[in-house]
N, C-alpha and C positions, 0 to 999 in steps of 0.2 A: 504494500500500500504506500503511494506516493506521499501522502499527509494523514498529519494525527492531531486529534481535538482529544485534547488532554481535562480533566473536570475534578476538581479540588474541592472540597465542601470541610467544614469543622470536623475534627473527628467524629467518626459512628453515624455522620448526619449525610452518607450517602450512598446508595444502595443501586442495584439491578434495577427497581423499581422505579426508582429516583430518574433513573438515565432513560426508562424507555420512550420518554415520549422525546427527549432528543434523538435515537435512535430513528423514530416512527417518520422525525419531522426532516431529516436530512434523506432519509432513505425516498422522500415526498419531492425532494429538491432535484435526484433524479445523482445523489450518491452513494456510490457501491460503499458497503462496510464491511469492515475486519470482527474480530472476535473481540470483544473486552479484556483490556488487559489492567489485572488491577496492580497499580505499587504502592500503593497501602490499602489495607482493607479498612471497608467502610471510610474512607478519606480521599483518594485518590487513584484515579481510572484512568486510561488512555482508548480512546475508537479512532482505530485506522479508518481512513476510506481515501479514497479516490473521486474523481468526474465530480468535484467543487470546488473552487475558489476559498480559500481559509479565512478570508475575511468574512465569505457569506456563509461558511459553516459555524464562526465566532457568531454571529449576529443570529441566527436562525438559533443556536444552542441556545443563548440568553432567553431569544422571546421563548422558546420551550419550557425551560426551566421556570421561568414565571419568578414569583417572588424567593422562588427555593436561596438559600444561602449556598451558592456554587459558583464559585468562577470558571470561566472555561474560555480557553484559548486554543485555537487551530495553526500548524504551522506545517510546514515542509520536515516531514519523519527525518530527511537528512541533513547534519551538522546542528541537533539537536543541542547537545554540548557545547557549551560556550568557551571559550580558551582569557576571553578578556570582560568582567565583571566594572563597571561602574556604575559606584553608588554614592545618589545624596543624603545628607545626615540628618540633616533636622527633620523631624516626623516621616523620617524613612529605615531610620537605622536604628536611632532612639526615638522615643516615643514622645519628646517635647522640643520646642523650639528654645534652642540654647540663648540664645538673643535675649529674648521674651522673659525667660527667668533670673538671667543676667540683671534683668533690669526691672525687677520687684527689688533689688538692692538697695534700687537708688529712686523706691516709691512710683514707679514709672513706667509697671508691668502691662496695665490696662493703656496707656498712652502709645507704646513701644508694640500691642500686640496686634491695636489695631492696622500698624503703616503693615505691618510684616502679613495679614491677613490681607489687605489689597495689592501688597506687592507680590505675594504669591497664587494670585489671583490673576495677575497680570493687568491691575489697574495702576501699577505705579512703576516708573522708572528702576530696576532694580538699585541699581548702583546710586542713584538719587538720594534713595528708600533708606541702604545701607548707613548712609552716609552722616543722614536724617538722626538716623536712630543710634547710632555710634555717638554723632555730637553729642546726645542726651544725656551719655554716661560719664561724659568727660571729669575727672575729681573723684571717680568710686574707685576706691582703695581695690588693690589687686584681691585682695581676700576674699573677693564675692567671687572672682574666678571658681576657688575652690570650692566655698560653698555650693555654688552652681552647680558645680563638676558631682560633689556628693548627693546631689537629687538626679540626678540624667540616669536616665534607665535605658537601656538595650531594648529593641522593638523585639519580641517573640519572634523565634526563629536566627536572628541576627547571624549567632553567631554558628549556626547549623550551616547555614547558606556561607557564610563565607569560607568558613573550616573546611567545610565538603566540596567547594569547588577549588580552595587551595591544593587538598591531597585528591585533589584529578588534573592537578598541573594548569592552571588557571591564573592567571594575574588580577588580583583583586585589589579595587584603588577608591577611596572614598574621593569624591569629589563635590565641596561644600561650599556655599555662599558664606557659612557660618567663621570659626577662626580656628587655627593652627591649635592652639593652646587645650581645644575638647579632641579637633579631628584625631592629634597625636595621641592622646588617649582612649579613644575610640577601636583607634589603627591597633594600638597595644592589644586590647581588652578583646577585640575579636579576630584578630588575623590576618587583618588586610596589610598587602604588602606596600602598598603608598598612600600616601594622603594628598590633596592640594584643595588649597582654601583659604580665606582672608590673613592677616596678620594686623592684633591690635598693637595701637602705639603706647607704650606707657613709662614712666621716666623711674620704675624702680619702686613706685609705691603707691601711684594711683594712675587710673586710665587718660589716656592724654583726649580722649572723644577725638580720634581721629586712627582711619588704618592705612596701612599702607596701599602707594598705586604699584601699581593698578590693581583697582578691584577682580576678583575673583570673579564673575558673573555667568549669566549665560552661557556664552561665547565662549568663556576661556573654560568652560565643564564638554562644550566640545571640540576642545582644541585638544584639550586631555582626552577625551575619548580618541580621536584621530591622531596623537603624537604615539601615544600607549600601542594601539594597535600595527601602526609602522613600526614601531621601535622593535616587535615583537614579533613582525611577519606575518602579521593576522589579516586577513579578509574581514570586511565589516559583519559581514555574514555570521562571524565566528565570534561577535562579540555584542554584551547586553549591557542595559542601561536601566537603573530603576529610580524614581522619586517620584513627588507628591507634587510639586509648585511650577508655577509657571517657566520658573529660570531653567527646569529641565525638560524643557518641551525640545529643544535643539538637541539634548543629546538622546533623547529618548526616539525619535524621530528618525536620528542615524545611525543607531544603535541596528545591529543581524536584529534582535529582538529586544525593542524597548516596551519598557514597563507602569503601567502608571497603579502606584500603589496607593489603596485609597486616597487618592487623590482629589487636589482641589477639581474644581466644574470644568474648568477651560482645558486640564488638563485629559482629565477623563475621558472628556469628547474627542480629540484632540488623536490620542494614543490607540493603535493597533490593538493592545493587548492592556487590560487590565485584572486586576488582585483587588476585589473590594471586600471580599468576605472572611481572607485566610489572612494567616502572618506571612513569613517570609519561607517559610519552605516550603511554599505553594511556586517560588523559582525555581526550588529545585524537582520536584514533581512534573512541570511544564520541561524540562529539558531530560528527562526521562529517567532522572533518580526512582530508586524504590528506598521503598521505608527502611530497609536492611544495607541501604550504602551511606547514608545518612550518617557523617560524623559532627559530634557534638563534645567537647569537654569540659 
């Protein structure tokens, strides 16, 4: 079978039963299907087929499934495996926006969450945005760094997906609007072999509100997707991209397979392939992990 529509749901919350009327409704569209093949039971399934376009197998699965909690993605069965991993941090990796609680320090978290809420929306200039919200903090003692650092939580799954596609020889590389200062901690804490992302200025004992240029943005997460993959001899084919915000629509867009993980609206729409139901090991399921390859420590 040429192509595979891959279907991921919560644990235990997906069954035979669950899949036949995607079965009933592709087989209607006038595509041949494979047997079910599951790589985790009751979570994660794979249906080969043929004679349809992946995008209308993606969209026809959705309206099937109805409201069920399932994501489901179609792609080409071949170069399923990604060899080059780029991912953004804030509310992709972990679970808050580092920014945003950075700047409850300095009383200024509801002020600071809303630019960051239109700018990843894509109503605001990013690097504008950044710049905006960085002035605000100017004078906060480095120690809310830390502080910060000791609330950031790892998204579910985080560190499965990067672990598991590092020991299948993978290059994995955070790539963040956010700063150097969480990414490298980040990079530590789950395995990613690179980081690139903002740098704050500060003169040794409080935040100078200003980062360095050039800003990290859009652009330069797909200049990192396309240096990363030359650098490495990769075909774009052979290489994915995942985040939530508008500033990763460029590399999600370039990406062999980009990702949009619960993602904001424009983003959602926007993205080939989305995750709104699952954590992150729903990436590795979509590239034809099973539940028993799955490294996690």
């Amino acid at each position: 079978m040429s192509h595979v529509l891959t279907l991921v749901a919560p644990p235990g919350r997906l069954s035979a039963e669950a899949i036949a009327p995607v079965r009933t409704t592709l087989h209607a569209l006038g595509a041949d299907l494979g047997a079910l093949d599951w790589l985790s039971e009751g979570e994660a399934a794979d249906l080969p087929f043929t004679l349809l376009n992946p995008d209308q197998a993606t969209a026809a699965a959705r309206t099937a499934l109805g409201e069920a909690p399932v994501d489901a993605i179609a792609q080409p069965a071949e170069g399923r495996r990604k060899r080059l991993l780029i991912a953004d941090m804030d509310s992709t990796i972990v679970t808050s926006e580092t920014l945003d609680e950075l700047a409850a320090y300095a009383g200024l978290k509801d002020r600071v969450a809303e630019i960051t809420r239109r700018s990843m929306n894509g109503e605001l200039d990013f690097a504008a945005a950044l710049r905006e919200r960085v002035a605000m903090l100017k004078g906060l003692p480095l120690g809310a760094l830390e502080e910060t650092w000791k609330q950031t939580h790892l998204m579910p799954g985080a560190k499965a997906l990067v672990q598991t596609m590092s020991a299948n020889g993978a290059h994995c590389a955070l790539a963040s609007g956010g700063f150097t200062y969480f990414t490298g901690r980040v990079m530590a804490l789950c395995g990613f072999q690179s980081h690139h992302s903002n740098v704050l200025v500060d003169n040794g004992k409080v935040l100078a509100g200003r980062v360095e240029e050039p800003i990290f943005d859009r652009e330069a997460k797909l200049a990192t997707l396309t240096r990363l993959a030359a650098e490495k001899g990769l075909p774009m084919a052979a290489t994915m991209a995942v985040g939530d915000g508008a500033n990763d629509l460029a590399m999600i867009g370039a990406a062999g397979l980009g990702i949009a993980y619960h993602a904001k609206p424009i983003v959602a729409a926007a993205a080939r392939a989305r995750v709104d139901h699952n954590d992150l090991r729903a990436l590795l399921f979509v590239q034809g992990y099973r539940a028993a390859e799955i490294v996690e420590d």
